[in-house]
PyMOL Python script that loads the backbone (N, CA, C, O; Angstrom):
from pymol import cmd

cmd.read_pdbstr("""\
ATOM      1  N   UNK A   1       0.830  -1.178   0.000  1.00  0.00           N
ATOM      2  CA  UNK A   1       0.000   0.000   0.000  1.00  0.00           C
ATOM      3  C   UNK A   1       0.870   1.235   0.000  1.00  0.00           C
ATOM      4  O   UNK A   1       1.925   1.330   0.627  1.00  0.00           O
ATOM      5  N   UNK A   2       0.404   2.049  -0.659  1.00  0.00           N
ATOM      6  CA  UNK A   2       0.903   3.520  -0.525  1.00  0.00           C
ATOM      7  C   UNK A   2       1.153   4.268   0.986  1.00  0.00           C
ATOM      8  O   UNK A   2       1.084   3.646   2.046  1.00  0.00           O
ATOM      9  N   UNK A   3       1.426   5.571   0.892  1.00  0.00           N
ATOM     10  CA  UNK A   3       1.276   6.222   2.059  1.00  0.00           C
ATOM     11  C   UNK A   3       0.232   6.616   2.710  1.00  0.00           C
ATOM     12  O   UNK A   3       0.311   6.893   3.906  1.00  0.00           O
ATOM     13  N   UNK A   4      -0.702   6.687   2.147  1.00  0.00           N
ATOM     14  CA  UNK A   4      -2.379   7.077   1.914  1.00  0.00           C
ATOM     15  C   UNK A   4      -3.189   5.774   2.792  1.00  0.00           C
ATOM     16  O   UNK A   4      -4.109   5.717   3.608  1.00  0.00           O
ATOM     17  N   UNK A   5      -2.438   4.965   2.233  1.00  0.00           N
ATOM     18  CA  UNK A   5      -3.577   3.698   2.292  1.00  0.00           C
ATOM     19  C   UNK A   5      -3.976   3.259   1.169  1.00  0.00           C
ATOM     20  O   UNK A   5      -4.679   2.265   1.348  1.00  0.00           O
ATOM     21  N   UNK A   6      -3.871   3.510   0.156  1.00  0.00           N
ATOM     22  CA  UNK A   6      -4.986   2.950  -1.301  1.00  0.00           C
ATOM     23  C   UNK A   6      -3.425   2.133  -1.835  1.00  0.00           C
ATOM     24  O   UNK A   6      -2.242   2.265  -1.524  1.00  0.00           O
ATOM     25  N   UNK A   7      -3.980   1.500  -2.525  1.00  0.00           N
ATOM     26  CA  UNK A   7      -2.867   0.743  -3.260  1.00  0.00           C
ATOM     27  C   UNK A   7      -2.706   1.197  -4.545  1.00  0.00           C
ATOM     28  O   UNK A   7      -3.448   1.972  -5.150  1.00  0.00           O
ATOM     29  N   UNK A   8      -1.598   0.624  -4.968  1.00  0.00           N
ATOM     30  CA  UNK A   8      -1.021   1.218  -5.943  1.00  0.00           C
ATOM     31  C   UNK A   8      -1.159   0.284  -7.405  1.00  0.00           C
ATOM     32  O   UNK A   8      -1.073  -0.944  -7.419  1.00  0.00           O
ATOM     33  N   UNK A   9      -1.295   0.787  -8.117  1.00  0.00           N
ATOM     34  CA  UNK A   9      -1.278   0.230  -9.826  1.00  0.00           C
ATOM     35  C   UNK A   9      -0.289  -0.382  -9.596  1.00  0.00           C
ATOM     36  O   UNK A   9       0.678   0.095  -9.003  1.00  0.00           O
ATOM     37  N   UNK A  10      -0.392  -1.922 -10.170  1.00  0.00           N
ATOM     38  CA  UNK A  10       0.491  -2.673 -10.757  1.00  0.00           C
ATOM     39  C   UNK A  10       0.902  -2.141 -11.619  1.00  0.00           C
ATOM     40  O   UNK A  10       0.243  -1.480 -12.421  1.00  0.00           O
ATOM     41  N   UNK A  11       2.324  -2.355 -11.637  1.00  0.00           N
ATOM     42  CA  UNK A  11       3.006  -2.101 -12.678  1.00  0.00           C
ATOM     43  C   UNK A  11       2.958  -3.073 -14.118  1.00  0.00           C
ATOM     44  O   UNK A  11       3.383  -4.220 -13.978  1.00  0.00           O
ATOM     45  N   UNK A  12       2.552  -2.744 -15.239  1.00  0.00           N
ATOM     46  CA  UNK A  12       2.895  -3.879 -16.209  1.00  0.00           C
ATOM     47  C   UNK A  12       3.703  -3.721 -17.402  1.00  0.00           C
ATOM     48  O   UNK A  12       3.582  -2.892 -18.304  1.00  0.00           O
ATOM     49  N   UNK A  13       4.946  -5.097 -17.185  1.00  0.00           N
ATOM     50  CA  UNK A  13       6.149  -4.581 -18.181  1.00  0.00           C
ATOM     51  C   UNK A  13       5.851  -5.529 -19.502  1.00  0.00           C
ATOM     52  O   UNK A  13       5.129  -6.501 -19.722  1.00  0.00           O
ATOM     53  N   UNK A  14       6.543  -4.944 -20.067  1.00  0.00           N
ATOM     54  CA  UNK A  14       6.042  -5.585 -21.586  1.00  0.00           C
ATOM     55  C   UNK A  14       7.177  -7.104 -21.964  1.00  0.00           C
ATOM     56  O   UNK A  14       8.244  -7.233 -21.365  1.00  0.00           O
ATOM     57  N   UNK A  15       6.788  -7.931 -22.823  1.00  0.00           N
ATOM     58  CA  UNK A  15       7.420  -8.852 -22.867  1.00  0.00           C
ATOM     59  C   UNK A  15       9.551  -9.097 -22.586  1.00  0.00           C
ATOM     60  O   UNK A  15      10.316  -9.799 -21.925  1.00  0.00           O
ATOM     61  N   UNK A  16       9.606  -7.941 -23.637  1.00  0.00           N
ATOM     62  CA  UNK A  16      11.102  -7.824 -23.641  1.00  0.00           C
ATOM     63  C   UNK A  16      11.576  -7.055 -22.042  1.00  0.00           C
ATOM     64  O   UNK A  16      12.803  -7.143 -21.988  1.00  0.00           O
ATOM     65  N   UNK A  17      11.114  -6.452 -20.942  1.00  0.00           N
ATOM     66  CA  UNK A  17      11.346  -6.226 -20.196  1.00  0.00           C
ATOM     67  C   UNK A  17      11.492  -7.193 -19.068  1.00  0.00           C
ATOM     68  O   UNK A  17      12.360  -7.060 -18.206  1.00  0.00           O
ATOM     69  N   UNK A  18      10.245  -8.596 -19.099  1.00  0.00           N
ATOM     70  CA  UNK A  18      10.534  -9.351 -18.531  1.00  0.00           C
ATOM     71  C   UNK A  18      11.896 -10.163 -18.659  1.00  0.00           C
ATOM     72  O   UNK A  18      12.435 -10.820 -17.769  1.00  0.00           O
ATOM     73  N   UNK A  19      12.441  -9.924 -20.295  1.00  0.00           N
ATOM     74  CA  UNK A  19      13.101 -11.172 -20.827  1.00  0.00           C
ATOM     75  C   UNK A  19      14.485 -10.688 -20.421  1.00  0.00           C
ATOM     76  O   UNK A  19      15.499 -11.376 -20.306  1.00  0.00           O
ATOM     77  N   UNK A  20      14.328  -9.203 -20.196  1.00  0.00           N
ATOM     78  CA  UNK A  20      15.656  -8.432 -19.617  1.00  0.00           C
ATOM     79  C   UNK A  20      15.663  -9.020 -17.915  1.00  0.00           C
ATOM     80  O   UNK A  20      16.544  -9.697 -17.384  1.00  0.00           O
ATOM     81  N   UNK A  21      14.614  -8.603 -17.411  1.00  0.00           N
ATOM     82  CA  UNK A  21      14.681  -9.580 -16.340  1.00  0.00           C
ATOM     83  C   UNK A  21      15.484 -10.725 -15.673  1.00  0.00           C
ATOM     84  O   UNK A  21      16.407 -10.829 -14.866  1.00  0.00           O
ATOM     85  N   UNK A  22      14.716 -11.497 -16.373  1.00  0.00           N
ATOM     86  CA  UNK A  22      15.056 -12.629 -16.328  1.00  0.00           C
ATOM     87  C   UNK A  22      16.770 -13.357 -16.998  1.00  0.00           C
ATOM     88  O   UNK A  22      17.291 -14.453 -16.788  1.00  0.00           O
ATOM     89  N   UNK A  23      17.251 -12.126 -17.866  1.00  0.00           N
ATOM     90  CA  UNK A  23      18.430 -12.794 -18.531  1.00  0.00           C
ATOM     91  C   UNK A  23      19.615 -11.620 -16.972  1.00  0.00           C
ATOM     92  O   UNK A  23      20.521 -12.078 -16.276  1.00  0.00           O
ATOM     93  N   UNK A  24      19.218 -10.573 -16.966  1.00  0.00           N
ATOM     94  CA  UNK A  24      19.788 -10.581 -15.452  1.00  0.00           C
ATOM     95  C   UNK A  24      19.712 -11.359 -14.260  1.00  0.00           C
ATOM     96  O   UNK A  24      20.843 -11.502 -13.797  1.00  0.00           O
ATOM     97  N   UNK A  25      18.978 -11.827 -13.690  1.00  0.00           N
ATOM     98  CA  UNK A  25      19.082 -13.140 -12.694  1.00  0.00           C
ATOM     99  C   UNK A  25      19.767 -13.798 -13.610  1.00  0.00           C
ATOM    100  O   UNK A  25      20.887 -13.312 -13.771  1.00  0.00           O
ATOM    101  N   UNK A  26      19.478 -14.940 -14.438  1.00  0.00           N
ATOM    102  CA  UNK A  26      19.831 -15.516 -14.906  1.00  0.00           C
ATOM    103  C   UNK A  26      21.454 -15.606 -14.871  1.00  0.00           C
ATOM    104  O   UNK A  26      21.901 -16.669 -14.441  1.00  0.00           O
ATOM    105  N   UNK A  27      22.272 -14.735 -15.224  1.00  0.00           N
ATOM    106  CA  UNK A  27      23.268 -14.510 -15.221  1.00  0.00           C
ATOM    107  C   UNK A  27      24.305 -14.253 -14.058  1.00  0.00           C
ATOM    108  O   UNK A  27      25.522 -14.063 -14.052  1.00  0.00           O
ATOM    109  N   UNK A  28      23.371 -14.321 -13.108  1.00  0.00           N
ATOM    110  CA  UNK A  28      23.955 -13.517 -11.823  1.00  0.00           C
ATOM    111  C   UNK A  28      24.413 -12.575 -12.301  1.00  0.00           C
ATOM    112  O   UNK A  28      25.615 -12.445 -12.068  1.00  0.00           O
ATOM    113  N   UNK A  29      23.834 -11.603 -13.068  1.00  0.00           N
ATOM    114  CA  UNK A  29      24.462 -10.125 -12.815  1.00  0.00           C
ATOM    115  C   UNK A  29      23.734  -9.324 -11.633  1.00  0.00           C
ATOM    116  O   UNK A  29      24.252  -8.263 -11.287  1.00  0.00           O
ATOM    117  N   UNK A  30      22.716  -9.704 -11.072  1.00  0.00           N
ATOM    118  CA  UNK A  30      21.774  -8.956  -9.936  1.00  0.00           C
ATOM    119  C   UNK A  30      21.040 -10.154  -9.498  1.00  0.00           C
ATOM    120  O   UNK A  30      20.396 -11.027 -10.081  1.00  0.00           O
ATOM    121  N   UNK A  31      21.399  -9.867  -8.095  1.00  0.00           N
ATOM    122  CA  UNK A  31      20.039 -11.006  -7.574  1.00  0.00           C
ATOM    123  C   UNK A  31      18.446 -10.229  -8.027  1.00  0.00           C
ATOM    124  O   UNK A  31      18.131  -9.236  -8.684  1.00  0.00           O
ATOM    125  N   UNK A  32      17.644 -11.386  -7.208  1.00  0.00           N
ATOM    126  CA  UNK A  32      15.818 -11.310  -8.127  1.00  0.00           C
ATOM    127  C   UNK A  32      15.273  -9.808  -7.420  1.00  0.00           C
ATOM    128  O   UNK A  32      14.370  -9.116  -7.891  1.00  0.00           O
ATOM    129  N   UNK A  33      16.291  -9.416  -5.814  1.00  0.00           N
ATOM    130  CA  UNK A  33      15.710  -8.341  -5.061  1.00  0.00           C
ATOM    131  C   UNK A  33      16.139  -6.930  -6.026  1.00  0.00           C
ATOM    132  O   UNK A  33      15.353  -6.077  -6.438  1.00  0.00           O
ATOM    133  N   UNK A  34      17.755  -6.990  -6.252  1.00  0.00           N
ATOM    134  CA  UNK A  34      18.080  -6.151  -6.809  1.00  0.00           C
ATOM    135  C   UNK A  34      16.908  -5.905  -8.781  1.00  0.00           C
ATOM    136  O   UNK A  34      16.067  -5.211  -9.352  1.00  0.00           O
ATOM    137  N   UNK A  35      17.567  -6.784  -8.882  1.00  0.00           N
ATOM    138  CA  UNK A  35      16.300  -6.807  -9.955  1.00  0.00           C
ATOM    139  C   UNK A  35      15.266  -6.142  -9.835  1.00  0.00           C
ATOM    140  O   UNK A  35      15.234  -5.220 -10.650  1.00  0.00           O
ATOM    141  N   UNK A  36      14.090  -6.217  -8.946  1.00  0.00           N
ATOM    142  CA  UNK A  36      12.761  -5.977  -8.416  1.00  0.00           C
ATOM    143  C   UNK A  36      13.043  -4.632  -8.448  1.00  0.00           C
ATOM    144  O   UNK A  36      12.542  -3.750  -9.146  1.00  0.00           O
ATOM    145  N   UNK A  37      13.804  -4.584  -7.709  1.00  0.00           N
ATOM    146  CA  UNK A  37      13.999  -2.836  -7.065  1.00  0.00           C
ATOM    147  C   UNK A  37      14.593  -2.043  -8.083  1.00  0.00           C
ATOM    148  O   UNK A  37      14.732  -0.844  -7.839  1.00  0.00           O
ATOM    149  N   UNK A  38      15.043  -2.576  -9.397  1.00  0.00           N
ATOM    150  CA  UNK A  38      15.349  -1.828 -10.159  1.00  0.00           C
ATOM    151  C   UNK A  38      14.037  -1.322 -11.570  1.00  0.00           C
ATOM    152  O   UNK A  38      13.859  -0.286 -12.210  1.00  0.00           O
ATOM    153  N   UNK A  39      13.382  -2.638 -11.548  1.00  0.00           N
ATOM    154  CA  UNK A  39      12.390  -2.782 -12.391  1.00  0.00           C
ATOM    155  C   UNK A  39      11.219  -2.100 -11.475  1.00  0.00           C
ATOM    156  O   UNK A  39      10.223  -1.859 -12.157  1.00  0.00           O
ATOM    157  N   UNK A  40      11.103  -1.773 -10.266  1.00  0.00           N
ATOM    158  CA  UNK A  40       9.876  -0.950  -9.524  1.00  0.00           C
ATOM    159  C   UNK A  40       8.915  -2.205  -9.489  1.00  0.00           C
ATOM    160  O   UNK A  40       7.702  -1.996  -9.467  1.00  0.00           O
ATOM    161  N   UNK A  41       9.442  -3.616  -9.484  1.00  0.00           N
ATOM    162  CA  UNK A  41       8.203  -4.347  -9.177  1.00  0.00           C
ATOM    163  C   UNK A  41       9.231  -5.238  -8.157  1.00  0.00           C
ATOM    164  O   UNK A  41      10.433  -5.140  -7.909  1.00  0.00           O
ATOM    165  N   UNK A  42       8.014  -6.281  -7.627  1.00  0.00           N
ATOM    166  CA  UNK A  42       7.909  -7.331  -6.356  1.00  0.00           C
ATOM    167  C   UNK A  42       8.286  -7.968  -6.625  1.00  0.00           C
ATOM    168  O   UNK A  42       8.046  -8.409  -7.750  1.00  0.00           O
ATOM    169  N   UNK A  43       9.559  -8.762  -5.451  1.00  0.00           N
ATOM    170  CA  UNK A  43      10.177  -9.861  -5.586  1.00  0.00           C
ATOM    171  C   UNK A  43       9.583 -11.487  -6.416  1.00  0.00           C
ATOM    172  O   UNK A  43      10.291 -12.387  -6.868  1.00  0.00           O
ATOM    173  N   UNK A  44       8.231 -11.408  -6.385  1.00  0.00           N
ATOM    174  CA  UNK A  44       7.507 -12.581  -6.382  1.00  0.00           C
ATOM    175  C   UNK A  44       7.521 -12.422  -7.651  1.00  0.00           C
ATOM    176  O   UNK A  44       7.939 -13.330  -8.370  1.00  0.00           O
ATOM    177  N   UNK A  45       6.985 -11.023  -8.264  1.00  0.00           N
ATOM    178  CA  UNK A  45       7.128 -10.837  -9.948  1.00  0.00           C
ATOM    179  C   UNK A  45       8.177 -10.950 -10.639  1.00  0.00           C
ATOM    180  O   UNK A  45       8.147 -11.125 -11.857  1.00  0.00           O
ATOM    181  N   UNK A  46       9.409 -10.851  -9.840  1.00  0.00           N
ATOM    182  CA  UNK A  46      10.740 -11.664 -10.960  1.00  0.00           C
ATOM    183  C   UNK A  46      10.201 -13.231 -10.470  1.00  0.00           C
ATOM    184  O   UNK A  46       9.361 -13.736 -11.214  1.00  0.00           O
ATOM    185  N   UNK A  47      10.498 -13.782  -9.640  1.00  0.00           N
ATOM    186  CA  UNK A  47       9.928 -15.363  -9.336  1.00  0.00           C
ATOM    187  C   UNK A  47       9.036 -15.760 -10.338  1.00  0.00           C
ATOM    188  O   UNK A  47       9.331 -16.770 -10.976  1.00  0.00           O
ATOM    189  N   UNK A  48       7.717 -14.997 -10.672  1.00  0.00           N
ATOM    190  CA  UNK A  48       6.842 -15.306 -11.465  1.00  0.00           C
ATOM    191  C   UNK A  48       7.897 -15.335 -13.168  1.00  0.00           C
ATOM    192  O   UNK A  48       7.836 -16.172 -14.069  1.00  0.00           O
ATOM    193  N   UNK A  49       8.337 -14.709 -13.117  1.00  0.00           N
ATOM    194  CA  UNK A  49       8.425 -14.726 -14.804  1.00  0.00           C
ATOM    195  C   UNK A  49       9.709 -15.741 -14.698  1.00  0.00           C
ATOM    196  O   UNK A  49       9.830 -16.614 -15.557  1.00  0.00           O
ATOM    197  N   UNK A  50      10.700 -15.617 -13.600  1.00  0.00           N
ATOM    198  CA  UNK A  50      11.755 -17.215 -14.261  1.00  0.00           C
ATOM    199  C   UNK A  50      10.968 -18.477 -13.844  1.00  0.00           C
ATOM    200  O   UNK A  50      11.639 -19.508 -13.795  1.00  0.00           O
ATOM    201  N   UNK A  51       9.549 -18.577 -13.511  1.00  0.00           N
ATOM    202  CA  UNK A  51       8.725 -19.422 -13.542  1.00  0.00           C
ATOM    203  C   UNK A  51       8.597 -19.360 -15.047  1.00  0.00           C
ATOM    204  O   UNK A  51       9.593 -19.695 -15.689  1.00  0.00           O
ATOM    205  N   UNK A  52       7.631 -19.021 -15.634  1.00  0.00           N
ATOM    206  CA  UNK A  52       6.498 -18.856 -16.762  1.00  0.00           C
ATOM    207  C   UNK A  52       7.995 -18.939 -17.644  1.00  0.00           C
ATOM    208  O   UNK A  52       7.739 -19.541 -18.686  1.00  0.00           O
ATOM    209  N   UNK A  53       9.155 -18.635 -17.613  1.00  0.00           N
ATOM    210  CA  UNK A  53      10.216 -19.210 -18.779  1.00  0.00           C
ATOM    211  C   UNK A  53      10.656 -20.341 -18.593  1.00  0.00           C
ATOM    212  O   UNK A  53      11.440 -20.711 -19.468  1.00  0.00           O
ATOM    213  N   UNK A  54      10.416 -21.199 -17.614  1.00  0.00           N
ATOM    214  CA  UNK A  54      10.896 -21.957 -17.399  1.00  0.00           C
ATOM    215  C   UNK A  54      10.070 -23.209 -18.191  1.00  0.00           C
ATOM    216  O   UNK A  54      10.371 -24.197 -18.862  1.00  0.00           O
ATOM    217  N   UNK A  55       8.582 -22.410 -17.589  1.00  0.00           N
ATOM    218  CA  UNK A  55       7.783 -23.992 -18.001  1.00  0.00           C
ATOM    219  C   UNK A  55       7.180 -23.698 -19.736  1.00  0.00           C
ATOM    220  O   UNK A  55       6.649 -24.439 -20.563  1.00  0.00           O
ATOM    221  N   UNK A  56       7.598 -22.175 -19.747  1.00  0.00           N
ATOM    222  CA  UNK A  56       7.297 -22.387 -21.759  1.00  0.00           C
ATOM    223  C   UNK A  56       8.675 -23.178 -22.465  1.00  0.00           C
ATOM    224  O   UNK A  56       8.720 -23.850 -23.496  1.00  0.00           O
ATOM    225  N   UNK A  57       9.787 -22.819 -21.480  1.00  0.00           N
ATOM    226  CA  UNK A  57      11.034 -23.967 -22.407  1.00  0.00           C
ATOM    227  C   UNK A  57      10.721 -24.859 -21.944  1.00  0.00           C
ATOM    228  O   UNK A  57      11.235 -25.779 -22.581  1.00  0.00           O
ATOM    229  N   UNK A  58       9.995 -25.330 -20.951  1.00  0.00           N
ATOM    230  CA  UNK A  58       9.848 -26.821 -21.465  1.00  0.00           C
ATOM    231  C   UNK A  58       8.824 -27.386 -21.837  1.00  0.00           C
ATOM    232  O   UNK A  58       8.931 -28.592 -22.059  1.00  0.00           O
ATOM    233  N   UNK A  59       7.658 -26.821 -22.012  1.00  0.00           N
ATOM    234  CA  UNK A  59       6.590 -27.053 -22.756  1.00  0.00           C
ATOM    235  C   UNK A  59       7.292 -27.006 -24.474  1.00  0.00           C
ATOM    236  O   UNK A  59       7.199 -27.892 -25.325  1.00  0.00           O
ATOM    237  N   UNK A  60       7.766 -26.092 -24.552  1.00  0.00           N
ATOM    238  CA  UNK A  60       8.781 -26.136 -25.722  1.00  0.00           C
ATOM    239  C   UNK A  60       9.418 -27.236 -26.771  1.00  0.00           C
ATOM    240  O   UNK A  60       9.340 -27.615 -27.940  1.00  0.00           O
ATOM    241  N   UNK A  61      10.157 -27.498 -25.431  1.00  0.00           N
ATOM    242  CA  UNK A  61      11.206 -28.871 -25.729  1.00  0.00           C
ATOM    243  C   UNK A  61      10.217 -29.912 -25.841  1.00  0.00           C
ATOM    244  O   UNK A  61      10.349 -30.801 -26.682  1.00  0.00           O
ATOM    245  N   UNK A  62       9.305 -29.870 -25.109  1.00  0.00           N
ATOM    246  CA  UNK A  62       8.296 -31.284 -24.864  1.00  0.00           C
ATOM    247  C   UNK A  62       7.766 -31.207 -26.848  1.00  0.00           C
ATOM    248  O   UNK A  62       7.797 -32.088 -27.707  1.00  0.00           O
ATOM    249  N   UNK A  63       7.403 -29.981 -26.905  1.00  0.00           N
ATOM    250  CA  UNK A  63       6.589 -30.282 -27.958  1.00  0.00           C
ATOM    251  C   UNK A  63       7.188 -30.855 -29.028  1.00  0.00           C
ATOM    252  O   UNK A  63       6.675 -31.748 -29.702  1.00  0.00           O
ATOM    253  N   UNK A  64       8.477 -30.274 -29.247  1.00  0.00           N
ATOM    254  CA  UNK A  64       9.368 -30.949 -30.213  1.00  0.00           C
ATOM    255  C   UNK A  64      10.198 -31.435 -29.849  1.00  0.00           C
ATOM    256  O   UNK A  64      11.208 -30.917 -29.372  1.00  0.00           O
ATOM    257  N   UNK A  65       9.797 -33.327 -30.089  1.00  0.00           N
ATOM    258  CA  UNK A  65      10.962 -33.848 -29.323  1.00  0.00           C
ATOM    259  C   UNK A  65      11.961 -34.237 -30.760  1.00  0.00           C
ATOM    260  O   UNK A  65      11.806 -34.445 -31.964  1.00  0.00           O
ATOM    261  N   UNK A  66      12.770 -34.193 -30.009  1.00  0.00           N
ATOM    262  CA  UNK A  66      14.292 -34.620 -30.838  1.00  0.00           C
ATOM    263  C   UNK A  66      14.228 -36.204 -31.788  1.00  0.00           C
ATOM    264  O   UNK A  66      13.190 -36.864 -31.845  1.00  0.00           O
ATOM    265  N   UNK A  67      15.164 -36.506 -32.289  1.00  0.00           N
ATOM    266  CA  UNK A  67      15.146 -37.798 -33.094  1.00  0.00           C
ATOM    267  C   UNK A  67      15.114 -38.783 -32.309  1.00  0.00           C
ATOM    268  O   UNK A  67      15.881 -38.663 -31.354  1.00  0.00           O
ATOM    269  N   UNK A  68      14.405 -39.894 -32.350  1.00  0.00           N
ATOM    270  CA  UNK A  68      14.436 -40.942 -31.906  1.00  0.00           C
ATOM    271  C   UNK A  68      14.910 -41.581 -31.839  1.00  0.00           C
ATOM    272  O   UNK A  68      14.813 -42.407 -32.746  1.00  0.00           O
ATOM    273  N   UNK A  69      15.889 -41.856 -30.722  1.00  0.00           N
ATOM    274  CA  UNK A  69      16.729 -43.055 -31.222  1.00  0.00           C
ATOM    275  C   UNK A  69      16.760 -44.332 -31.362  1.00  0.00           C
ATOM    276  O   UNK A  69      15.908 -44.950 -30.723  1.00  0.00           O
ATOM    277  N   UNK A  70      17.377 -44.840 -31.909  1.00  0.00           N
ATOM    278  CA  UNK A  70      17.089 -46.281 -32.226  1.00  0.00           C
ATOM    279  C   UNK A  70      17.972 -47.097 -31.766  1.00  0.00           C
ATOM    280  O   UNK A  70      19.132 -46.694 -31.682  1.00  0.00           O
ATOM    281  N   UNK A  71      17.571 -48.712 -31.275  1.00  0.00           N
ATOM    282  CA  UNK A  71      18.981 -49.706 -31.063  1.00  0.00           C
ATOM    283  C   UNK A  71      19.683 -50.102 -32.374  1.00  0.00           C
ATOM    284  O   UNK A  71      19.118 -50.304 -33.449  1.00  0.00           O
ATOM    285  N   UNK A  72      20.976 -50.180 -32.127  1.00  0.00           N
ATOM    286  CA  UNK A  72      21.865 -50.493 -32.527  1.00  0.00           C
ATOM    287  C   UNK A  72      22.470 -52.290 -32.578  1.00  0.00           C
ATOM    288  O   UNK A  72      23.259 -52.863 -31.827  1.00  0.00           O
ATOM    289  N   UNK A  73      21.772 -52.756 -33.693  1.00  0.00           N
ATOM    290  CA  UNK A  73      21.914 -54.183 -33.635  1.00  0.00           C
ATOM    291  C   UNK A  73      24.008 -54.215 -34.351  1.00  0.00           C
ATOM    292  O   UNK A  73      24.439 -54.234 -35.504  1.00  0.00           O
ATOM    293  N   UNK A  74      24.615 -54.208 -33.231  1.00  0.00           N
ATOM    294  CA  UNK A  74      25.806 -54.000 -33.247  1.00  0.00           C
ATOM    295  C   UNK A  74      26.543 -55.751 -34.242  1.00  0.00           C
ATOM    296  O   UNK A  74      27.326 -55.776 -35.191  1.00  0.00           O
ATOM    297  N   UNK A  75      26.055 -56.632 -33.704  1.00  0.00           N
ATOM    298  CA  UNK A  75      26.070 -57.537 -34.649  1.00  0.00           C
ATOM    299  C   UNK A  75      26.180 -57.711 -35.916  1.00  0.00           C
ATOM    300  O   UNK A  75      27.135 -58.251 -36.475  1.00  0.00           O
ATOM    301  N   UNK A  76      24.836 -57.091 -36.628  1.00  0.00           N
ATOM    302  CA  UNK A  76      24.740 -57.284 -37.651  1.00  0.00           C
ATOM    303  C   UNK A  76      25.435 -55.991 -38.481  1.00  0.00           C
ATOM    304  O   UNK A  76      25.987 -56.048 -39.580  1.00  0.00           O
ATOM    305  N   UNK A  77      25.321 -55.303 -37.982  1.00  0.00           N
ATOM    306  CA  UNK A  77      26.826 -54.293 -38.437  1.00  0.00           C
ATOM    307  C   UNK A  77      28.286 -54.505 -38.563  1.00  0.00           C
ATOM    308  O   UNK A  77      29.003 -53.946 -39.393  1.00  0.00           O
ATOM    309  N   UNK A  78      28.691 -55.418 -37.607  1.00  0.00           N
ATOM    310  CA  UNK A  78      29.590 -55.869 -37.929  1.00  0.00           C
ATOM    311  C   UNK A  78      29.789 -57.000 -39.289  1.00  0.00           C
ATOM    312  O   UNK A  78      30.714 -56.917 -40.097  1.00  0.00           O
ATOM    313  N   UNK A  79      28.501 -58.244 -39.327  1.00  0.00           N
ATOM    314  CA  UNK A  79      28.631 -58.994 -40.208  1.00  0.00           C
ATOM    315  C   UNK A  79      28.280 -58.129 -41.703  1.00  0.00           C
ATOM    316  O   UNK A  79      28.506 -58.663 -42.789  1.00  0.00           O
ATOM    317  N   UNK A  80      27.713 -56.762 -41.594  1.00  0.00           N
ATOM    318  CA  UNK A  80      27.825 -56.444 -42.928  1.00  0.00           C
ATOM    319  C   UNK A  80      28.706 -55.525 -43.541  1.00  0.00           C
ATOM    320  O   UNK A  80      28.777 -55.158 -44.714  1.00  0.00           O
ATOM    321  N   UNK A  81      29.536 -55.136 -42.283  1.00  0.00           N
ATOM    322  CA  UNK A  81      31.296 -54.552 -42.639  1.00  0.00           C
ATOM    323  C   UNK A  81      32.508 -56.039 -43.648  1.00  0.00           C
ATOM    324  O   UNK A  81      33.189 -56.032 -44.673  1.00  0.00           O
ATOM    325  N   UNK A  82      32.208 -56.947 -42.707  1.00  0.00           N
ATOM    326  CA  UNK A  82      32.648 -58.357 -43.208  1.00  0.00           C
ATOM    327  C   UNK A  82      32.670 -58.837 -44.485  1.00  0.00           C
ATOM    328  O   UNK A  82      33.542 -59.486 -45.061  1.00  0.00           O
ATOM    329  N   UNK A  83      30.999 -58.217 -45.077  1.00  0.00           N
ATOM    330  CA  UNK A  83      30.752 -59.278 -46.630  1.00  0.00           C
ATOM    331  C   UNK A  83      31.298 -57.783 -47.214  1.00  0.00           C
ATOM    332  O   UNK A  83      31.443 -57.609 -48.424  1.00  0.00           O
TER     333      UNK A  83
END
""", "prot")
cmd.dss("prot")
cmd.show_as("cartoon", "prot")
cmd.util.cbc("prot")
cmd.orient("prot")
């Protein structure tokens, strides 16, 4: 709350501000407080967004999974180096 008593407007940052955010923690160039206090928002709101990047990279990754791998019938690789 303000000084008044009434609360105050959320602040709302736009995508690339979060992503600045977040690539500061990220980096340890500023902890999430320093962060907060630089961005004029709440500790919980950096928390929230290296949340919400976390689970879109891996909703991400999930969606496209990589090549499948396959066994390796090591055997018969060898017998067809042979003929």
């Amino acid at each position: 709350m303000s000084e008044n008593g009434a609360r105050r407007k959320p602040r709302v940052l736009s995508p690339e501000a979060k992503w600045e955010i977040f690539l500061e923690v990220t980096s340890r160039e500023t902890t999430q407080a320093e962060a907060a206090r630089r961005h004029s928002v709440d500790v919980s709101t950096v928390i929230g967004i290296r949340r919400a990047v976390k689970d879109a990279a891996l909703a991400a990754l999930a969606a496209r999974p990589g090549r499948r791998a396959t066994e390796r019938n090591w055997e018969l690789e060898q017998a067809q180096r042979e003929v």
